[in-house]
C-alpha positions in Angstrom: 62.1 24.5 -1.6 61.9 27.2 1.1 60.7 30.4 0.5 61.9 33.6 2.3 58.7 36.4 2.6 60.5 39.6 4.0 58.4 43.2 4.8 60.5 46.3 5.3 63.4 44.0 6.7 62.0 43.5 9.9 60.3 40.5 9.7 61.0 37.9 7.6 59.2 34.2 7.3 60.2 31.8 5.6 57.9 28.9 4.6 58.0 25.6 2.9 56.8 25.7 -0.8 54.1 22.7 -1.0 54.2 20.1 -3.7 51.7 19.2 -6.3 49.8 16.8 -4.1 46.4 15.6 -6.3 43.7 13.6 -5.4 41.6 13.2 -8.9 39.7 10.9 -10.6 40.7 8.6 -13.4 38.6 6.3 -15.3 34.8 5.9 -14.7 31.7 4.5 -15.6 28.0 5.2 -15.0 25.3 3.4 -16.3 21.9 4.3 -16.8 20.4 3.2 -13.1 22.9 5.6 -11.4 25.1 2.9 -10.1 28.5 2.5 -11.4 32.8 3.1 -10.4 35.8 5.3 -10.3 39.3 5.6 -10.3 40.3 7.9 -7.5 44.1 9.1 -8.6 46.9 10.7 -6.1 50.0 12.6 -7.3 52.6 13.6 -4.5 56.2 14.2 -3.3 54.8 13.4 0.1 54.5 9.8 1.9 51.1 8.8 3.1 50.1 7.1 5.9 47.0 7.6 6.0 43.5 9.8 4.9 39.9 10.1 4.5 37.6 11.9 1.8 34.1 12.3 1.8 32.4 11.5 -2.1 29.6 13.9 -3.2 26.6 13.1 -5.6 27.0 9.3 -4.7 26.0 6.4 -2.6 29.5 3.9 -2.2 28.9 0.7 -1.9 32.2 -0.7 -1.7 35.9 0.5 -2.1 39.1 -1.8 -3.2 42.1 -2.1 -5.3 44.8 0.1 -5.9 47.9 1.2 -4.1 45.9 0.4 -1.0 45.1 -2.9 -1.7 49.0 -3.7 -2.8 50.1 -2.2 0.4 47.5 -3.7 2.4 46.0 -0.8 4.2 42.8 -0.8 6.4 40.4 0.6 4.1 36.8 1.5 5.5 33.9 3.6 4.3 30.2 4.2 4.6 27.8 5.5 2.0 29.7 9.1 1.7 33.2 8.4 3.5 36.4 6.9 2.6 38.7 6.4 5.5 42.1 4.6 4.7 45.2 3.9 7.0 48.4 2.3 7.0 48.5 -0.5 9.5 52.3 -0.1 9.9 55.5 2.2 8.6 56.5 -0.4 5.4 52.9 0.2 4.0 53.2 3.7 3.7 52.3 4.7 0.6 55.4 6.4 -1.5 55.5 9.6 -3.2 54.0 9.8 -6.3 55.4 11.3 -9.5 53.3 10.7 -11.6 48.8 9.9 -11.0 48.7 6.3 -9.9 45.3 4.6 -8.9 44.9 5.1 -4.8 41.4 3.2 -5.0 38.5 2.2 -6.7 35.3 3.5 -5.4 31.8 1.7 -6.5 28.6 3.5 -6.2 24.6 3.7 -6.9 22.2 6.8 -7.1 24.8 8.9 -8.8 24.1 12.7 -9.5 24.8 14.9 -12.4 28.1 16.0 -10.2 30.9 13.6 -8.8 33.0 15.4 -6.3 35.3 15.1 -3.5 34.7 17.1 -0.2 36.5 17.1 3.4 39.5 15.7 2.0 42.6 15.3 4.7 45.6 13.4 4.2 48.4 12.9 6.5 52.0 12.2 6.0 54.4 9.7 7.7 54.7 12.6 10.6 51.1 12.9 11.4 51.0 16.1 9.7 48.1 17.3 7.5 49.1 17.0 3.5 47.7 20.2 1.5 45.6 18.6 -1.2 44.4 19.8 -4.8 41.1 18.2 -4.8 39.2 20.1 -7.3 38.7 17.4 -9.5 34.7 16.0 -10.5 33.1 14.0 -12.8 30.2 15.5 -14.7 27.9 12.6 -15.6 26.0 13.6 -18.3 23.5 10.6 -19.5 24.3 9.5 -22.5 20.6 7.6 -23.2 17.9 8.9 -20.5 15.6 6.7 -22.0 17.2 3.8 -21.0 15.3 3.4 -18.0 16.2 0.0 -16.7 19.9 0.9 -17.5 20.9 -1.9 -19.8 22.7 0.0 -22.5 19.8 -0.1 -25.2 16.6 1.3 -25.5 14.2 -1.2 -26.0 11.1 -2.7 -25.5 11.8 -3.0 -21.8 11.8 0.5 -21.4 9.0 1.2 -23.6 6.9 -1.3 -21.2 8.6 0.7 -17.9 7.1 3.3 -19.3 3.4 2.0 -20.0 3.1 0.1 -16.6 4.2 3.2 -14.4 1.3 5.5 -16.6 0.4 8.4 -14.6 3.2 8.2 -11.8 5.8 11.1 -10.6 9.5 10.2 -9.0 9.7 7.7 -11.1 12.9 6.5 -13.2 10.5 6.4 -16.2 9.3 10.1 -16.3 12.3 10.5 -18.8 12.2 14.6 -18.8 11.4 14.7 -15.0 8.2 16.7 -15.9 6.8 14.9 -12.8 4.5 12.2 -14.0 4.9 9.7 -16.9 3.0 10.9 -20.0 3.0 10.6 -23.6 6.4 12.7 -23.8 8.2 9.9 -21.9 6.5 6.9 -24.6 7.7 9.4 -27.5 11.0 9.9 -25.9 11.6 6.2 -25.9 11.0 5.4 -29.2 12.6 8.7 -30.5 15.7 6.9 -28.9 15.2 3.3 -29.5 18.2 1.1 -30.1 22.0 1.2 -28.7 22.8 3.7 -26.6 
């Protein structure tokens, strides 16, 4: 859709309306140790051949699946980057009606704040895709005094707790008061069971 911006009829531009393109998160999971996956989403009118993204609050580890595994797209990343392209014109990726799972990323050390950051995608032109990338994932911890991340709070925990006695920066000073204490051993039994 063009769009025609006129002042005082002298000058007149006209500019190309951009399309909803998305980059977002879909599913996810964290566990208690910080390590975990997402679903990274795109939405467009526009065909890709190729981007790269930068993942905040997060270590990757690994990235696969997706459209860019079906289309068989060089995929490479480091503990913050994504970097994808398409290795030739028939793995382009499509445009997108409708959110359909780009990637999968895997992580560890994840923060309270999932977010992408330097995000730049570029159509089958070499041109630069405006991108909606507002999207984040608030982790919020479900069971803090699961400590070894196992989805229960249990006796495990309640020995992390014991045997790191005294220490600070520690997974087991539950209420990051900086050193483990009697408030983290109450914490863990006020919690024991299923998280």
């Amino acid at each position: 859709m063009l769009r025609h911006i006129c002042a005082f009829t002298l000058v007149c531009i006209v500019s190309k309306a951009s399309p909803g393109n998305v980059l977002s998160f879909g599913d996810w999971s964290v566990s208690g140790d910080g390590s975990g996956w997402a679903e990274v989403m795109w939405e467009s009118t526009e065909t890709v051949a190729g981007f790269q993204f930068d993942m905040v609050g997060v270590s990757l580890t690994s990235v696969d699946g997706g459209l860019t595994e079906k289309l068989d797209w060089m995929i490479e990343h480091n503990t913050t980057r994504v970097l994808g392209v398409a290795l030739n014109s028939a793995s382009y990726i499509p445009p997108q009606q409708e959110s359909s799972h780009l990637l999968t990323i895997h992580f560890q050390n994840a923060g309270e704040n999932i977010s992408f950051d330097g995000v730049i995608f570029a159509d089958d032109q070499a041109k630069m895709i405006e991108v909606d990338s507002s999207d984040n994932i608030n982790v919020t911890t479900p069971c803090p005094a699961d400590v070894n991340g196992d989805n229960s709070v249990d006796v495990v925990d309640l020995l992390e707790v014991v045997g790191t006695w005294g220490q600070s920066g520690v997974p087991s000073d539950i209420n990051g008061d900086g050193i483990v204490n009697v408030s983290d051993l109450l914490t863990v039994v006020d919690a024991w069971g299923p998280c």
